[in-house]
Backbone as JSON Lines, residues from 0, in Angstrom:
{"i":0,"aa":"X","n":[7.74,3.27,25.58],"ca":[7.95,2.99,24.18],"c":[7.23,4.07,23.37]}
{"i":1,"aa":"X","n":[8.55,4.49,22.65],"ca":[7.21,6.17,22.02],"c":[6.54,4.97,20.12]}
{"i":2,"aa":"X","n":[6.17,5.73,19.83],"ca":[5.11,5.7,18.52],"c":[5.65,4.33,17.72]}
{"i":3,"aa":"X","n":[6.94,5.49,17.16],"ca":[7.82,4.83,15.93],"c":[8.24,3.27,16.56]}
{"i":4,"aa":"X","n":[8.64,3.45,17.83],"ca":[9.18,2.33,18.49],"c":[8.34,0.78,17.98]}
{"i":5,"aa":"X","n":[6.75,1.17,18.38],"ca":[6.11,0.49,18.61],"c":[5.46,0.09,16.98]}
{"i":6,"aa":"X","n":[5.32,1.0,16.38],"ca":[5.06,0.51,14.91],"c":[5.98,-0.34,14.29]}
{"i":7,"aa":"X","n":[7.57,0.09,14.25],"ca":[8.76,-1.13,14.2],"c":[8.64,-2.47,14.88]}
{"i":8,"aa":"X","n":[7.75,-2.45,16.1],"ca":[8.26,-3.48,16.81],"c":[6.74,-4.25,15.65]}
{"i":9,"aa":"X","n":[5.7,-3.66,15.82],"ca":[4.6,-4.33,14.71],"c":[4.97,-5.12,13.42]}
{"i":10,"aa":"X","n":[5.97,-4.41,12.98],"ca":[6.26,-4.45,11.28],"c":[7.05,-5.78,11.56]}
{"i":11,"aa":"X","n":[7.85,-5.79,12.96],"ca":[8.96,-6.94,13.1],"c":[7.56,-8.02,12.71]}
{"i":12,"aa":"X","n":[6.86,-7.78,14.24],"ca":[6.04,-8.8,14.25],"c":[5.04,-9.48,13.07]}
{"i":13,"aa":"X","n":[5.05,-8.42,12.13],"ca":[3.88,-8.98,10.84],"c":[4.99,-10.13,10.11]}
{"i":14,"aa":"X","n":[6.4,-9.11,9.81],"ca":[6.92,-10.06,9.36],"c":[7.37,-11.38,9.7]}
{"i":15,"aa":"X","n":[7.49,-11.98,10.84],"ca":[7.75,-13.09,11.11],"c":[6.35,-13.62,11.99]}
{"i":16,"aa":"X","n":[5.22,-13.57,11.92],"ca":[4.04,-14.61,11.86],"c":[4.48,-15.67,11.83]}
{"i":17,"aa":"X","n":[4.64,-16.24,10.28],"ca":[4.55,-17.38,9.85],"c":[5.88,-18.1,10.47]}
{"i":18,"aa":"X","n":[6.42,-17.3,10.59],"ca":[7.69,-18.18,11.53],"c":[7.14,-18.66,12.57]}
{"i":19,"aa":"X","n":[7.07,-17.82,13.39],"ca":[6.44,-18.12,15.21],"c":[5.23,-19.26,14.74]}
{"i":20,"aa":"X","n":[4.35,-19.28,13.57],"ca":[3.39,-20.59,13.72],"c":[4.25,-21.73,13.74]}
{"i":21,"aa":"X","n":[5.66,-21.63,12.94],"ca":[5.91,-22.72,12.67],"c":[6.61,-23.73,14.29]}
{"i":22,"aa":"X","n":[7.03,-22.6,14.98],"ca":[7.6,-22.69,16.26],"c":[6.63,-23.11,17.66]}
{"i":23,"aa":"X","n":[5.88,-23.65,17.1],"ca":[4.71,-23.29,18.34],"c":[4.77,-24.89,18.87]}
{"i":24,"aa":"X","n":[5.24,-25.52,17.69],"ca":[4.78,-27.36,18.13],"c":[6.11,-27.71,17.81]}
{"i":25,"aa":"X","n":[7.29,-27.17,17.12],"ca":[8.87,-27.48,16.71],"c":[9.57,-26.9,16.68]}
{"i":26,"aa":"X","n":[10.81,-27.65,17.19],"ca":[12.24,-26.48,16.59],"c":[12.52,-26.19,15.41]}
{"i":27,"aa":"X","n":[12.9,-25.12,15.48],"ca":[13.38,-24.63,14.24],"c":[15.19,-25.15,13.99]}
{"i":28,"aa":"X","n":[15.09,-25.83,12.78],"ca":[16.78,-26.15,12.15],"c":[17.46,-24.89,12.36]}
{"i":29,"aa":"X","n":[19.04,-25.05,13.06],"ca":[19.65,-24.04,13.09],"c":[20.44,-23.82,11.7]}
{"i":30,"aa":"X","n":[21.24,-22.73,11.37],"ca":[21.74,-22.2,10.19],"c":[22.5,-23.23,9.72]}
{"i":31,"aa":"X","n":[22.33,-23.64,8.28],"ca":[22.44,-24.65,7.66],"c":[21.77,-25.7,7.04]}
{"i":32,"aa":"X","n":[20.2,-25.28,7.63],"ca":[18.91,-26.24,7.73],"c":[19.4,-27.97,8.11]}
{"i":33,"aa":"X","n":[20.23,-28.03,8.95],"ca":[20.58,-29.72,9.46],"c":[19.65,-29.94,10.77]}
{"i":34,"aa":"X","n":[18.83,-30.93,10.9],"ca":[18.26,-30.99,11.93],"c":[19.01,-31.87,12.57]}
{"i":35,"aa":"X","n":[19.2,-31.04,13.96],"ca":[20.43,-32.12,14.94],"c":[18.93,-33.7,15.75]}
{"i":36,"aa":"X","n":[17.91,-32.95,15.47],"ca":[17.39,-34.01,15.67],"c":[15.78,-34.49,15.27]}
{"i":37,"aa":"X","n":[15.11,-35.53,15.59],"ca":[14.11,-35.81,14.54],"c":[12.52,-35.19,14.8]}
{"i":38,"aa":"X","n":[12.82,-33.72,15.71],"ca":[11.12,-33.34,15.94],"c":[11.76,-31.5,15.52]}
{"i":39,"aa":"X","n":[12.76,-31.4,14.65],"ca":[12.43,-29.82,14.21],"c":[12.38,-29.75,12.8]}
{"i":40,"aa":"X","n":[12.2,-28.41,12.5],"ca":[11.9,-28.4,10.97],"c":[13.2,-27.64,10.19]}
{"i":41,"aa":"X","n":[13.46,-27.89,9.15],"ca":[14.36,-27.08,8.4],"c":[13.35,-26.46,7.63]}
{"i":42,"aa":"X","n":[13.86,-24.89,8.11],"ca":[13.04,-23.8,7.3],"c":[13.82,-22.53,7.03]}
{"i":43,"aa":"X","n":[13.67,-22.2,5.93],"ca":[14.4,-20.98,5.08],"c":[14.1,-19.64,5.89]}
{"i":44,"aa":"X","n":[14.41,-18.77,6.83],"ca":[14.0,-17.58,6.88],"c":[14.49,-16.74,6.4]}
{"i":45,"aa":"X","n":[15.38,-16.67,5.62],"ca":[15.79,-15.86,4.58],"c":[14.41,-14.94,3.49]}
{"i":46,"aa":"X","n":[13.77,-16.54,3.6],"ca":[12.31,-15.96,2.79],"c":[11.22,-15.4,3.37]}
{"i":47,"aa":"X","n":[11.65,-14.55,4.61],"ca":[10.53,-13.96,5.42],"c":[10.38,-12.68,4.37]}
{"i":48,"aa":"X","n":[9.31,-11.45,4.69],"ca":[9.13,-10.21,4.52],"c":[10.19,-9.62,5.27]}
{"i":49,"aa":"X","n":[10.79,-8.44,3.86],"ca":[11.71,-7.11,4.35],"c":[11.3,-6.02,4.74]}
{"i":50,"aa":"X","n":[11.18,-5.66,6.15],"ca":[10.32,-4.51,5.84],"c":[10.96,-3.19,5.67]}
{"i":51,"aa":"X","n":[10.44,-1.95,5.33],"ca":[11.54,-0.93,5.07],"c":[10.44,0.14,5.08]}
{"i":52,"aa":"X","n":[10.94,1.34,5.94],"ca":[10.34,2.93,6.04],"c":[10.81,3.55,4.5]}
{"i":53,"aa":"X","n":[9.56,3.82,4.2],"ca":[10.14,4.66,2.89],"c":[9.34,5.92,2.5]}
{"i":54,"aa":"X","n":[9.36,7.22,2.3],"ca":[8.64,8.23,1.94],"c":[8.16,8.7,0.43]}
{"i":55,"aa":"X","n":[7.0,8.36,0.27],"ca":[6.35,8.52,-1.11],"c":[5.87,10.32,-1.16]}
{"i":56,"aa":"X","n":[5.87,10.41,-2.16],"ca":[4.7,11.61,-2.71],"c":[3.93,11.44,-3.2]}
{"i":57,"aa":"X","n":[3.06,12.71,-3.13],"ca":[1.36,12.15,-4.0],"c":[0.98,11.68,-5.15]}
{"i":58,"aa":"X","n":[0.32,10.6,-4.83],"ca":[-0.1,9.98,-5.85],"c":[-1.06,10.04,-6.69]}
{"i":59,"aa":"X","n":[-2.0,10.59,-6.56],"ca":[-3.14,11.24,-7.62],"c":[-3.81,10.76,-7.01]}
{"i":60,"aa":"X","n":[-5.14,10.87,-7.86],"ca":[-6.96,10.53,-7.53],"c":[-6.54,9.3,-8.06]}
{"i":61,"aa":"X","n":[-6.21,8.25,-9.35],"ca":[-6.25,7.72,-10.21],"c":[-5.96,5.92,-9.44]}
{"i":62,"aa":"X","n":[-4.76,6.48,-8.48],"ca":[-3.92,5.27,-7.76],"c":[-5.04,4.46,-6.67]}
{"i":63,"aa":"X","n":[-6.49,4.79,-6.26],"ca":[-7.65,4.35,-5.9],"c":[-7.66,4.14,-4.58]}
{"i":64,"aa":"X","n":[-6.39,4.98,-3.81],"ca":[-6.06,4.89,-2.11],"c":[-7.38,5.1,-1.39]}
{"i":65,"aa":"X","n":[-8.22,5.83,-2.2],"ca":[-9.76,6.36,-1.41],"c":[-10.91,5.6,-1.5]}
{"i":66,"aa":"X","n":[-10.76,4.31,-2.22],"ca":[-11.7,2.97,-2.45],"c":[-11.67,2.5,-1.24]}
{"i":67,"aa":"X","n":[-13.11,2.58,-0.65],"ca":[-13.31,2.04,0.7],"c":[-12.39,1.64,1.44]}
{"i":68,"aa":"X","n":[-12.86,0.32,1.91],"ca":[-11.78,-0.36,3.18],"c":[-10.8,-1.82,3.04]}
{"i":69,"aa":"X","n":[-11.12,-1.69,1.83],"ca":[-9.73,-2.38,1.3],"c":[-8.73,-2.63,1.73]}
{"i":70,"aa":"X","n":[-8.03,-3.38,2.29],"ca":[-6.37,-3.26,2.8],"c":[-5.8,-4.01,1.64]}
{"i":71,"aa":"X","n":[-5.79,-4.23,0.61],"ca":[-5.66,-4.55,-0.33],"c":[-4.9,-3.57,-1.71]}
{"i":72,"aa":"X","n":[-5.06,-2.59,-1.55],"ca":[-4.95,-1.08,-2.2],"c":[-3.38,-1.54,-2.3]}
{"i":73,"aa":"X","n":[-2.58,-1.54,-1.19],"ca":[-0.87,-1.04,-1.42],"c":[-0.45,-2.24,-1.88]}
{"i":74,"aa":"X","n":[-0.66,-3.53,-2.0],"ca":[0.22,-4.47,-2.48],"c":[-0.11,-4.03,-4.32]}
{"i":75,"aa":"X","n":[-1.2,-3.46,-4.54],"ca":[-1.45,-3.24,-5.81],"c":[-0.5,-2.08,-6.38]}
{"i":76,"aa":"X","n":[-0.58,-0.82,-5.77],"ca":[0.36,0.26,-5.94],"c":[1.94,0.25,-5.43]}
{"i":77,"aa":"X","n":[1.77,-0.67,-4.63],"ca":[3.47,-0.19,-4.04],"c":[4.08,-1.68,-3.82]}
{"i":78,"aa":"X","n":[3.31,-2.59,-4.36],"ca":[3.96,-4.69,-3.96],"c":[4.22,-4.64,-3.06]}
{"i":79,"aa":"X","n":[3.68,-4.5,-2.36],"ca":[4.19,-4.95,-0.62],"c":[2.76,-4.64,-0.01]}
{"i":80,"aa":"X","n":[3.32,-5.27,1.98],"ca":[2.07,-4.75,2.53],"c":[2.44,-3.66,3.01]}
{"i":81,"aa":"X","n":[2.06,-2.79,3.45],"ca":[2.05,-1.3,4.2],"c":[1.35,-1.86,5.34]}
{"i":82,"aa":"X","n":[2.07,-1.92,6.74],"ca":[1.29,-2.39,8.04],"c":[1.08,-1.36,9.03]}
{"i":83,"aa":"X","n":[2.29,0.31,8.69],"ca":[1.68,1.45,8.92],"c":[2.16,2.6,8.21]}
{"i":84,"aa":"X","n":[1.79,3.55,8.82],"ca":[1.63,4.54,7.57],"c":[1.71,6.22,8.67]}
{"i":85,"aa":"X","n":[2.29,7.46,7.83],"ca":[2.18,8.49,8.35],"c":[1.88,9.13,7.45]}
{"i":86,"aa":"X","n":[0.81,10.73,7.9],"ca":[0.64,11.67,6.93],"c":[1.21,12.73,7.03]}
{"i":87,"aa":"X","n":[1.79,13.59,6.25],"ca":[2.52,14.53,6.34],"c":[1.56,15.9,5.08]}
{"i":88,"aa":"X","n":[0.82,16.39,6.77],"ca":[-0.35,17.68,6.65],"c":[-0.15,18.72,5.24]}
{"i":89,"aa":"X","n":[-0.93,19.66,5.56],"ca":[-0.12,20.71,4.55],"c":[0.56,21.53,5.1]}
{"i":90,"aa":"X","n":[0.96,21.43,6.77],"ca":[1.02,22.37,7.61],"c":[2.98,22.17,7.72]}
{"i":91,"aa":"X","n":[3.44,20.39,7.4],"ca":[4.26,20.24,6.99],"c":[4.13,19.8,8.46]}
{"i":92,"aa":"X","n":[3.45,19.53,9.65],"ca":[3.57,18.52,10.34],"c":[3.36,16.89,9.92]}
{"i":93,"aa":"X","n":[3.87,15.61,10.97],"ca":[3.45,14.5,10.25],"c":[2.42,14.22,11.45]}
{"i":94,"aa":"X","n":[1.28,13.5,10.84],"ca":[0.68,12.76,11.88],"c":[0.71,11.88,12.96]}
{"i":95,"aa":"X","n":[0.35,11.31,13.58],"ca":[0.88,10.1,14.19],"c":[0.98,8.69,13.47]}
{"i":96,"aa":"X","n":[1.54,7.76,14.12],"ca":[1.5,6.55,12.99],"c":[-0.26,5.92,13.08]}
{"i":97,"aa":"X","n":[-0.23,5.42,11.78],"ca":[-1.79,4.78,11.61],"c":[-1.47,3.3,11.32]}
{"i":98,"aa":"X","n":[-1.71,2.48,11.9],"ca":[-1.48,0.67,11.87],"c":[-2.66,0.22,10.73]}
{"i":99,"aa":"X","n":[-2.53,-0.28,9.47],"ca":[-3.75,-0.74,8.54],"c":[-4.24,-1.63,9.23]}
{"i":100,"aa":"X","n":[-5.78,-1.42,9.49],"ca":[-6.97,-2.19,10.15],"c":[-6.9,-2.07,11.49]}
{"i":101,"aa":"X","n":[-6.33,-0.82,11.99],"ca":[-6.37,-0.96,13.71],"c":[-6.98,0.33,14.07]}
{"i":102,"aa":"X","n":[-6.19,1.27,13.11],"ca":[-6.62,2.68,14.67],"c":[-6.56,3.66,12.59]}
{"i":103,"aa":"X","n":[-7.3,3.51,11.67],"ca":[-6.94,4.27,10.02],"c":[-8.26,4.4,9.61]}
{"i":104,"aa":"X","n":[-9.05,4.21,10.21],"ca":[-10.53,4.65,9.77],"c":[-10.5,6.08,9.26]}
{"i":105,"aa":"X","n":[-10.72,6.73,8.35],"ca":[-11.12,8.39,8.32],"c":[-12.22,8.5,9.01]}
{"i":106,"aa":"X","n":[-12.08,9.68,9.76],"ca":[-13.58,10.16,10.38],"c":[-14.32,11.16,8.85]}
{"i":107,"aa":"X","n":[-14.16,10.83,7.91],"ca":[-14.9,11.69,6.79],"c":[-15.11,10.59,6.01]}
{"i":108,"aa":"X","n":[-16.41,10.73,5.11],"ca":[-16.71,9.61,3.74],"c":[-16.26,10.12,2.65]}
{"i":109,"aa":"X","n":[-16.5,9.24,1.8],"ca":[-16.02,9.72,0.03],"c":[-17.53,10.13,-0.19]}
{"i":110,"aa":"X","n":[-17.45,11.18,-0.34],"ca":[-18.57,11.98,-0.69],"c":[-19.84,11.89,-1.85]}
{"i":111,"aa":"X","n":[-19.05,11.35,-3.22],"ca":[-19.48,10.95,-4.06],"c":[-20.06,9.33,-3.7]}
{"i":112,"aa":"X","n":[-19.97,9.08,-3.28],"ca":[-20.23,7.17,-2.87],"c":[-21.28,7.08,-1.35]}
{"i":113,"aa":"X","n":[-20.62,7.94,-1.01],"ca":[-20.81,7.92,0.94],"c":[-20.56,6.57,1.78]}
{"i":114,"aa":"X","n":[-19.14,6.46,1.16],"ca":[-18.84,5.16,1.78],"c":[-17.2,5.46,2.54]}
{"i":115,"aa":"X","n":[-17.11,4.59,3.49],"ca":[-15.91,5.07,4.65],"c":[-14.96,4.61,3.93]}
{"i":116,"aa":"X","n":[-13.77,5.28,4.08],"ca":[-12.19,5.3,3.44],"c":[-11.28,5.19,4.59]}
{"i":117,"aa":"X","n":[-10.06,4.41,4.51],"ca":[-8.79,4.45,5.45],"c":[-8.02,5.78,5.34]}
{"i":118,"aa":"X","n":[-7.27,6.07,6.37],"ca":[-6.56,7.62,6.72],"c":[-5.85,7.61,5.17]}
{"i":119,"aa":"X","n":[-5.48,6.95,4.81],"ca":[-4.58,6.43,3.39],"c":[-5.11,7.09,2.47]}
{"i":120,"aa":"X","n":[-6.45,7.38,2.2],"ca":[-6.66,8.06,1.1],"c":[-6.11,9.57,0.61]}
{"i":121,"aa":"X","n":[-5.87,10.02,1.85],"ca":[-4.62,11.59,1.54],"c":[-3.28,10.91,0.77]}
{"i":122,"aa":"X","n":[-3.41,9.88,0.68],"ca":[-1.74,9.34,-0.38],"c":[-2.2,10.03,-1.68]}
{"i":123,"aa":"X","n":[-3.28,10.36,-1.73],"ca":[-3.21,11.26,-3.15],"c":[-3.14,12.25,-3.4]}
{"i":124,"aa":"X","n":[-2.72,13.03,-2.67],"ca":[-2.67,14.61,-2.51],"c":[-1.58,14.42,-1.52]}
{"i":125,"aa":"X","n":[-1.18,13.93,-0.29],"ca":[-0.19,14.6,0.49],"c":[1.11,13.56,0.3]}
{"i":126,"aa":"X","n":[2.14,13.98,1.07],"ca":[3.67,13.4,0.76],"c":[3.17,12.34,1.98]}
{"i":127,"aa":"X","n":[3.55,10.98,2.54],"ca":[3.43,10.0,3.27],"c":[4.64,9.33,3.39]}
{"i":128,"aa":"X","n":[4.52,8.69,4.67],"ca":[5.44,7.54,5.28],"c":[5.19,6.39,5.31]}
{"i":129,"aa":"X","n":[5.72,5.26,4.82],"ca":[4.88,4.08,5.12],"c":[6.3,3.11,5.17]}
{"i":130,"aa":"X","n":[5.53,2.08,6.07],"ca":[6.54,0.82,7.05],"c":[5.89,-0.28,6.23]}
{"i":131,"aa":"X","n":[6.52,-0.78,4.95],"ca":[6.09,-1.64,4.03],"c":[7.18,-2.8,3.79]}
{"i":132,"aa":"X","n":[6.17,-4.19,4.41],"ca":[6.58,-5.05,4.1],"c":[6.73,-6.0,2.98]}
{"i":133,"aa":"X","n":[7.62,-6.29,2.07],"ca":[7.78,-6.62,0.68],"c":[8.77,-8.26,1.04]}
């Protein structure tokens, strides 16, 4: 399974969580929400998260991508969650994928603060990829 594979298969998985909890002790109502019988649930998945690859450009200093460790940052700038993310260098290579809260630590601080930032903070200066669930 190469990179992309496996970040898609993530994004599947963030988005349907709350499904699979609901599945753990009941059936799920098939399409139509009719329960053929009296131990499943009728539940909408229509109303899960969409997720979608989409390529931004830089966003300035201003948009606050470089505020510590927040995973909190993209539902503010972009309404959705961002569950991963690519950087695209100045070299005009892209990075590898970065999963928020798994493997996005920067190995550098914000200098002014000296406090640790996610790989995310280049969203303000470089062009990016991100697998955002809305």
């Amino acid at each position: 399974m190469n990179a992309r594979s496996l970040v898609l298969s993530l994004a599947a998985l963030v988005s349907v969580v709350s499904l699979s909890a609901l599945t753990v002790h009941a059936q799920i109502a098939p399409a139509g929400n009719q329960c053929p019988t009296h131990d499943c649930i009728a539940h909408r998945i229509d109303t899960q998260a969409a997720c979608t690859e989409e390529v931004k450009g830089p966003q300035g200093e201003t948009a606050g991508w470089h505020t510590g460790l927040s995973t909190e940052i993209d539902r503010k700038n972009y309404g959705g969650n961002v569950v991963a993310y690519q950087i695209q260098w100045s070299s005009g290579a892209w990075s590898g994928w970065y999963v928020k809260g798994v493997n996005d630590i920067d190995g550098k601080v914000n200098t002014r603060t000296n406090t640790a930032r996610r790989q995310w903070s280049y969203f303000a200066d470089h062009t990016h990829k991100v697998l955002i669930c809305r």
